[in-house]
C-alpha positions as CSV (number, residue, x, y, z in Angstrom):
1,X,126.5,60.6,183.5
2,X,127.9,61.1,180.1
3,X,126.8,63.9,178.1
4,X,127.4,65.4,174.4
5,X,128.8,69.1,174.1
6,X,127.6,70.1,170.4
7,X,129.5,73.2,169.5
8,X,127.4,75.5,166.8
9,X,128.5,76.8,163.6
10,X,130.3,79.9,163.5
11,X,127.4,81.7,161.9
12,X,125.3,80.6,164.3
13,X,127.7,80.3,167.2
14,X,126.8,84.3,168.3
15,X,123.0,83.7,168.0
16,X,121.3,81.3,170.9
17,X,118.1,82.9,170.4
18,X,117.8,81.1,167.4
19,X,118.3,77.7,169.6
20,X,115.5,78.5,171.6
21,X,113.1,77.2,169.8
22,X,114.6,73.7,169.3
23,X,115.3,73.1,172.7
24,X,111.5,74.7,173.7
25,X,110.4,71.8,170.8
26,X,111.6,68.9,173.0
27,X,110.0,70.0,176.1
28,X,106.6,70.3,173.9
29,X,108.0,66.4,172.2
30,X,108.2,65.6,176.4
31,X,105.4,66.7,177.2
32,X,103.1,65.1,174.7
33,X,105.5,61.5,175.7
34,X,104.0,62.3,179.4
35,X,100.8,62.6,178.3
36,X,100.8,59.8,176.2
37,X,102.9,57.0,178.9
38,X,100.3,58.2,181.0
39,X,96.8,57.8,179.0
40,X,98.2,54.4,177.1
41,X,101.2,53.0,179.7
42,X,102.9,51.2,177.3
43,X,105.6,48.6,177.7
44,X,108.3,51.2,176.8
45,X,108.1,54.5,177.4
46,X,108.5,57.3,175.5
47,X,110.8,60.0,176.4
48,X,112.4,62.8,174.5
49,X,116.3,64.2,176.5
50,X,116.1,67.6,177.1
51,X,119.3,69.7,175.5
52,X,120.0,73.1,177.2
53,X,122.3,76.1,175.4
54,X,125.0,77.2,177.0
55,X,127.9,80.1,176.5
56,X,131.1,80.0,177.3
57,X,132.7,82.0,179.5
58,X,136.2,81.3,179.6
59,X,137.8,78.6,177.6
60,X,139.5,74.8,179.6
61,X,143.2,74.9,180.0
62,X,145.6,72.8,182.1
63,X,148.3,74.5,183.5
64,X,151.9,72.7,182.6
65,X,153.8,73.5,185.4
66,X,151.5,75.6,187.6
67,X,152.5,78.2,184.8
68,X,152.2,78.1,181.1
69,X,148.5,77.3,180.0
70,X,147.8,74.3,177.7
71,X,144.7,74.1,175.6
72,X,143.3,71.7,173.7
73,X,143.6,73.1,170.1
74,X,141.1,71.0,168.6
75,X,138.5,72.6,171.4
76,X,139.8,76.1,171.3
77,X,139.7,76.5,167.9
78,X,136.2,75.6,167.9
79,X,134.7,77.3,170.6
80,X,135.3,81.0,171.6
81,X,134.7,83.5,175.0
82,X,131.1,84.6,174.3
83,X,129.8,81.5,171.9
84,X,127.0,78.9,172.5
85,X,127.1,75.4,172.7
86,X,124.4,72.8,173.6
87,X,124.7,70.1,176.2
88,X,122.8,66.8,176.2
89,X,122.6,63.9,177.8
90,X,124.6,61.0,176.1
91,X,122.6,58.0,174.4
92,X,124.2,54.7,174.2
93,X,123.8,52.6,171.4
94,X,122.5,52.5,167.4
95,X,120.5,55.4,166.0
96,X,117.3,53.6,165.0
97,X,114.3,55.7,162.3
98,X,110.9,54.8,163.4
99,X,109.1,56.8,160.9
100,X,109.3,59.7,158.9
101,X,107.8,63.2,157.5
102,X,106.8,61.6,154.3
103,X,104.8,59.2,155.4
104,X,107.4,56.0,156.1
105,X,106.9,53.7,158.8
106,X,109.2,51.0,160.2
107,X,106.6,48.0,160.9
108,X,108.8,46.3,163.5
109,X,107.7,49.5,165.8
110,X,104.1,50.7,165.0
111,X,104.1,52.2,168.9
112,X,106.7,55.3,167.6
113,X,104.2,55.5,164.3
114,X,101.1,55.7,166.9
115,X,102.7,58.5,169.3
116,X,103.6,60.4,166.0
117,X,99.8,60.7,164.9
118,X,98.6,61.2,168.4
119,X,100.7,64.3,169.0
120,X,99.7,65.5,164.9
121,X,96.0,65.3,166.4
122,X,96.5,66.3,169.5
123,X,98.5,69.9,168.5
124,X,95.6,70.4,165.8
C-alpha cells in the first residue's frame, strides 16, 4: 500500500499538538460517513482516510560501503531528529470538488452535497 509522508513547515514542524485537531476532524468526517453508509446505503460509499502524525526519530541513510552514510539531501534537509510529519494513505487518481463552504455544488454529484448538509444538521 502506497502512502503520502507530508512533511510540516518549519514553524510548525516542532508543534504536533496543533495537528491534533485535524487528524481528530477526520475521524469525526468518518464517523458521520459510517453513520450515514449505514442509515442511507448508497451506491458509493463514503469514506474519509485517516492521516496520523508522526516524529522522527532518526533520519534514512544508506550506507555506501558498509561505511560512509548517504542521505538523501532533498529529505534531510526537510525533515530533522525531533520534527513531525503526517502519514496517509495514498489516493489514486484526479482530485474532484463536490461542493464548497460558500454554498457551491457540483450537480453531476448531489450525494457529496446531501452528506455535507446531513452532517451540518446532525453536529447542530
Amino acid at each position: 500500500r502506497s502512502s503520502d509522508l507530508k512533511v510540516l513547515k518549519q514553524e510548525y514542524a516542532q508543534k504536533a499538538s496543533q495537528w491534533v485537531v485535524d487528524t481528530a476532524m477526520s475521524a469525526q468526517a468518518q464517523e458521520y460517513a459510517k453513520k450515514w453508509n449505514r442509515a442511507k446505503n448508497p451506491s458509493k460509499p463514503i469514506s474519509f482516510k485517516q492521516p496520523v502524525i508522526v516524529k522522527v526519530d532518526k533520519r534514512a541513510a544508506f550506507n555506501w560501503l558498509g561505511l560512509f552514510p548517504l542521505y538523501d539531501s532533498e529529505v534531510t534537509s526537510k525533515i530533522g531528529p525531533s520534527e513531525y510529519v503526517t502519514l496517509e494513505p495514498f489516493i489514486d487518481g484526479s482530485y474532484q470538488k463536490f461542493n464548497s463552504n460558500s454554498g457551491w455544488t457540483n450537480a453531476e454529484f448531489l450525494g457529496a452535497a446531501a452528506f455535507s448538509h446531513y452532517t451540518w444538521a446532525s453536529s447542530g
